[in-house]
BALOBA-1460 file (C-alpha; in Angstrom, 3 decimals):
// residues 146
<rec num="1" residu="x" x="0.000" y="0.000" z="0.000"/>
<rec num="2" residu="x" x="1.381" y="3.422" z="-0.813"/>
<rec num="3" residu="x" x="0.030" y="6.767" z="-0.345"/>
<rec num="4" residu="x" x="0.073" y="9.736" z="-2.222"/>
<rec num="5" residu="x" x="-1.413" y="13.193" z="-3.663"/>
<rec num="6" residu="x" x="-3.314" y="12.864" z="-6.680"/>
<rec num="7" residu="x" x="-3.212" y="14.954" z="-9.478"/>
<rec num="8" residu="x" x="-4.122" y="15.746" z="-12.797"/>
<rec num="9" residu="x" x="-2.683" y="12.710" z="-14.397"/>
<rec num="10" residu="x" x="-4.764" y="10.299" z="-11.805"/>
<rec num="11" residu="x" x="-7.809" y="12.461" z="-12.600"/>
<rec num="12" residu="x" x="-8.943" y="9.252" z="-14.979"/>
<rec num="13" residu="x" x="-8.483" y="6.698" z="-12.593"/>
<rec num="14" residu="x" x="-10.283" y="8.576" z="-9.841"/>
<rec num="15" residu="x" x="-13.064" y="8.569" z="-12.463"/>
<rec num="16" residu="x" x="-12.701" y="4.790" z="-13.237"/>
<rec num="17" residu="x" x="-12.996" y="4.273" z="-9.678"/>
<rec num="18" residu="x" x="-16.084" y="6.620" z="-9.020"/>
<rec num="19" residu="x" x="-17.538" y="4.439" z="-12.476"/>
<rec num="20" residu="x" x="-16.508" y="1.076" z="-10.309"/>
<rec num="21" residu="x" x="-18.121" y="2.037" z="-7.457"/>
<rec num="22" residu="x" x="-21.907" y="3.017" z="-9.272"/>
<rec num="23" residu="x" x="-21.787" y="0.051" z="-11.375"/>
<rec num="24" residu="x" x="-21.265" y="-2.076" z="-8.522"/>
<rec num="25" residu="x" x="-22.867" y="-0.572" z="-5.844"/>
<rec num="26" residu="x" x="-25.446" y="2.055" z="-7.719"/>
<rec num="27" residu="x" x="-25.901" y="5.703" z="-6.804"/>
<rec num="28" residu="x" x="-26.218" y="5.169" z="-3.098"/>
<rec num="29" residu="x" x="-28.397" y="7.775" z="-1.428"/>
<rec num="30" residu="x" x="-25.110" y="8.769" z="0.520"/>
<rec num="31" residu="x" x="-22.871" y="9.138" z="-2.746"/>
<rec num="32" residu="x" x="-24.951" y="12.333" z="-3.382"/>
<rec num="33" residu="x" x="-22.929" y="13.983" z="-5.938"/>
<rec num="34" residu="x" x="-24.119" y="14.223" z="-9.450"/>
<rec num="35" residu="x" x="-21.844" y="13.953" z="-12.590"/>
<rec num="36" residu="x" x="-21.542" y="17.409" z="-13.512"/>
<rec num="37" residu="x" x="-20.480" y="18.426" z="-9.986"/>
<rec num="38" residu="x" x="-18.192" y="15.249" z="-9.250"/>
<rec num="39" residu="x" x="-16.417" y="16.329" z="-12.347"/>
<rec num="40" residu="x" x="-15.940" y="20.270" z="-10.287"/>
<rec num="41" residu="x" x="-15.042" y="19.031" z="-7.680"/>
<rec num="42" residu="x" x="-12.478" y="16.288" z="-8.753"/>
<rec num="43" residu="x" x="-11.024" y="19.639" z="-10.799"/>
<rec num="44" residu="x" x="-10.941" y="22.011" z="-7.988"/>
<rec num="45" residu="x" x="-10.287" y="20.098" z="-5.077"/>
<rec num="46" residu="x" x="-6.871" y="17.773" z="-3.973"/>
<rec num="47" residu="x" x="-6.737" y="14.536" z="-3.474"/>
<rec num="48" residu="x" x="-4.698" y="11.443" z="-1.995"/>
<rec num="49" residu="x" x="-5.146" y="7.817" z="-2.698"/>
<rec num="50" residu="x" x="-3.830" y="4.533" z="-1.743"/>
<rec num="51" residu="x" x="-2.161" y="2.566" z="-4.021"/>
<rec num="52" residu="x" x="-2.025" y="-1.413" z="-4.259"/>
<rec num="53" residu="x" x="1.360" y="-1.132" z="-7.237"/>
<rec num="54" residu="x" x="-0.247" y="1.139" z="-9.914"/>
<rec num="55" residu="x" x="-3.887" y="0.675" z="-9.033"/>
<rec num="56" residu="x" x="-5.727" y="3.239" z="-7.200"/>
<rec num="57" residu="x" x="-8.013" y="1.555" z="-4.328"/>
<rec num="58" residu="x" x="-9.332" y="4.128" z="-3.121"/>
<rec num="59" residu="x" x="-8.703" y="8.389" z="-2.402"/>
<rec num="60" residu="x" x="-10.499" y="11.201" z="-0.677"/>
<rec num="61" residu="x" x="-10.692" y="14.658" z="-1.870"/>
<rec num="62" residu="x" x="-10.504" y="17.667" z="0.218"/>
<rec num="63" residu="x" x="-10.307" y="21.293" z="0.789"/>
<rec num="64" residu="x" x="-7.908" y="22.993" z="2.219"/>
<rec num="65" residu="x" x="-9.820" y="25.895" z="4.221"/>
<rec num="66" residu="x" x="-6.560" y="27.277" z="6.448"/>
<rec num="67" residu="x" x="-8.430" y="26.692" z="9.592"/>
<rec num="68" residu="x" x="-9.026" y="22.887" z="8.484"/>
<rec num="69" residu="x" x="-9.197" y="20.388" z="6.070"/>
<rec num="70" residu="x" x="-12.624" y="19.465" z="4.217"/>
<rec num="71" residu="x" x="-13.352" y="16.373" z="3.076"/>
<rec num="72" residu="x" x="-15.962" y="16.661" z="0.478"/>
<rec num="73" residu="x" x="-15.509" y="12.699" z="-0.425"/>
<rec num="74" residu="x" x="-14.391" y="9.388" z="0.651"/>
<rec num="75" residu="x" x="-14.431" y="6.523" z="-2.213"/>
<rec num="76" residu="x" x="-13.236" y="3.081" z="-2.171"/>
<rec num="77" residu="x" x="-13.228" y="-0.273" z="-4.634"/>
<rec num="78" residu="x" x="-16.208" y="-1.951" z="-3.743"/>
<rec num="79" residu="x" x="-13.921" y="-5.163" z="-4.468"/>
<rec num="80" residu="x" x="-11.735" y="-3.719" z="-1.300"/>
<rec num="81" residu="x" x="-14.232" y="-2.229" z="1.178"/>
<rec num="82" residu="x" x="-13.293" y="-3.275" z="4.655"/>
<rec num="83" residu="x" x="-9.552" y="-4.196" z="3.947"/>
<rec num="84" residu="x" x="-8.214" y="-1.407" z="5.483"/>
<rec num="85" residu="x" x="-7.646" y="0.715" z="2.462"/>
<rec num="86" residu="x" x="-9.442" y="3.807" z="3.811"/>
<rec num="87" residu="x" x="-8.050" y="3.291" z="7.204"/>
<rec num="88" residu="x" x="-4.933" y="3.425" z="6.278"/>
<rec num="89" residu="x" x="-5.716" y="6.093" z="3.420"/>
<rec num="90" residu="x" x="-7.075" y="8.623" z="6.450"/>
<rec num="91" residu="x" x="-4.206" y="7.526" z="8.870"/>
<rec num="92" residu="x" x="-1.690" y="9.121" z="6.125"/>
<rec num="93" residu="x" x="-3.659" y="11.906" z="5.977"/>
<rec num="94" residu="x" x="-4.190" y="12.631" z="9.465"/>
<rec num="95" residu="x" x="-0.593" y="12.389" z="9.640"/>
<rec num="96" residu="x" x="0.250" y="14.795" z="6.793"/>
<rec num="97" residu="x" x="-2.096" y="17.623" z="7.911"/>
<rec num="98" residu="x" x="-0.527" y="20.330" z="9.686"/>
<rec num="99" residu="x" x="-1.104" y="20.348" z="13.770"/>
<rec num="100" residu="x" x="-3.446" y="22.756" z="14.947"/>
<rec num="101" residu="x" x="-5.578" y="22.435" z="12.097"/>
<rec num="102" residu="x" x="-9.087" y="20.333" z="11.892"/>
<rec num="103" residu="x" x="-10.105" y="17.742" z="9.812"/>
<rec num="104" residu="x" x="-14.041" y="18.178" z="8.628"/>
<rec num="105" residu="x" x="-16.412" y="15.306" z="6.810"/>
<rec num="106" residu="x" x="-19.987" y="14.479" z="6.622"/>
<rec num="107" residu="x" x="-20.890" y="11.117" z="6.587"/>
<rec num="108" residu="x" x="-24.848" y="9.902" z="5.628"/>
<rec num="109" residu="x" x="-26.484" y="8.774" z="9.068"/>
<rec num="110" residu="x" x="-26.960" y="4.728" z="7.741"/>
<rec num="111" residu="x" x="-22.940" y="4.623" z="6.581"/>
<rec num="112" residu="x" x="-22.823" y="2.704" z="9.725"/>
<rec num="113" residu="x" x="-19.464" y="1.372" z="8.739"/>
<rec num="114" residu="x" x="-17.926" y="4.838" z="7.851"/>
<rec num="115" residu="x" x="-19.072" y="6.312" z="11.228"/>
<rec num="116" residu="x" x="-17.488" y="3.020" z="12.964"/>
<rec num="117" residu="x" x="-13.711" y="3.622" z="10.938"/>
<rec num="118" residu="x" x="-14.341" y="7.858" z="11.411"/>
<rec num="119" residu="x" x="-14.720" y="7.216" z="15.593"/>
<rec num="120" residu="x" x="-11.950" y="4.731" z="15.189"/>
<rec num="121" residu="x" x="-9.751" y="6.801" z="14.288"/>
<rec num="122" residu="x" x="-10.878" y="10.042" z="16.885"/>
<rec num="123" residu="x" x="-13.053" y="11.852" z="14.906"/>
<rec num="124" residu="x" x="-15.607" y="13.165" z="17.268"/>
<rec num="125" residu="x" x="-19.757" y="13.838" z="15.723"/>
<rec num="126" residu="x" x="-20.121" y="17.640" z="16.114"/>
<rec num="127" residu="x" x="-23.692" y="18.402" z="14.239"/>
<rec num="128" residu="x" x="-26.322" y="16.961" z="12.526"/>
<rec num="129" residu="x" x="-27.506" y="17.806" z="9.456"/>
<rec num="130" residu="x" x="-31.507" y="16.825" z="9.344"/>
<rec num="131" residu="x" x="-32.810" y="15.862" z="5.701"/>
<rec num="132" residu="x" x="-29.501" y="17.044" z="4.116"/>
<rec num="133" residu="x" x="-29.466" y="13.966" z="1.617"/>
<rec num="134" residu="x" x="-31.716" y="13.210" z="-1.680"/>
<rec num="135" residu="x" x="-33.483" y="10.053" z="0.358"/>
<rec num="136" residu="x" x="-34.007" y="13.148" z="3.335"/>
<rec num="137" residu="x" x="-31.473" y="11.339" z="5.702"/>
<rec num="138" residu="x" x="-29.490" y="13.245" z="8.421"/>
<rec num="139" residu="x" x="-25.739" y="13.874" z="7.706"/>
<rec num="140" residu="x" x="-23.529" y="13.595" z="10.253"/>
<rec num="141" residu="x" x="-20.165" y="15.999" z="10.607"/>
<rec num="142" residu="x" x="-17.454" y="14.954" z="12.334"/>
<rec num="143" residu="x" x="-14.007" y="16.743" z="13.092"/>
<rec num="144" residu="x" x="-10.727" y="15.795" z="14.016"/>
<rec num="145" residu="x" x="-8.886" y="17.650" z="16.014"/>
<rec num="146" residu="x" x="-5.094" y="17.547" z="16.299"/>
């Protein structure tokens, strides 16, 4: 496993990966973004990934606010979800952000297994978010604090 920023040459994979994740899985009520503003947002905002050799298992994309980190999205191969891909993914990236700076997400209230690895690794559940999704479910925000 090896981590590293993303940029605009692994813009296709993080697509292909995004593409594995809908055929296999659908669009999920908590995978709320639609084409046209996945495709922003994988332009504007950075990125790391893990690595298994070349291919990318999964990556997160973020911005970087000064005050914080946001995480605007978390996605993994369906064909490696609960491997410890993203665990290890967000332990990197806990590690790279600066101290004294927060780490923000949002995380749809039945993810029960995201909420499980974001508590694992001390993110704390700051607000709720009622009817925030398409399906009207509650997101949940969580920070880290260094």
């Amino acid at each position: 496993m090896i981590v590293s920023p993303l940029f605009v040459p692994h813009k296709n994979q993080m697509r292909e990966l995004v593409d594995a994740v809908i055929q296999k899985q659908g669009l999920l009520p908590q995978f709320y973004w639609p084409k046209e503003l996945l495709g922003a947002e994988l332009a504007k905002a950075e990125a790391f990934g893990i690595f298994d050799k070349e291919e990318l298992r999964a990556f997160l994309l973020y911005r970087d606010l000064t005050q914080a980190w946001e995480v605007s999205l978390v996605v993994c191969h369906p064909d490696y979800l609960r491997q410890g891909w993203t665990q290890r993914l967000f332990e990197n990236v806990i590690a790279a952000k600066s101290h004294g700076c927060e780490l923000w997400l949002e995380v749809h209230e039945e993810n029960l297994p995201a909420q499980k690895l974001y508590e694992k690794l001390g993110f704390k559940e700051v607000r709720r978010r009622p009817r925030y999704y398409a399906d009207a479910a509650t997101a949940i925000l969580y920070s880290y604090r260094y």
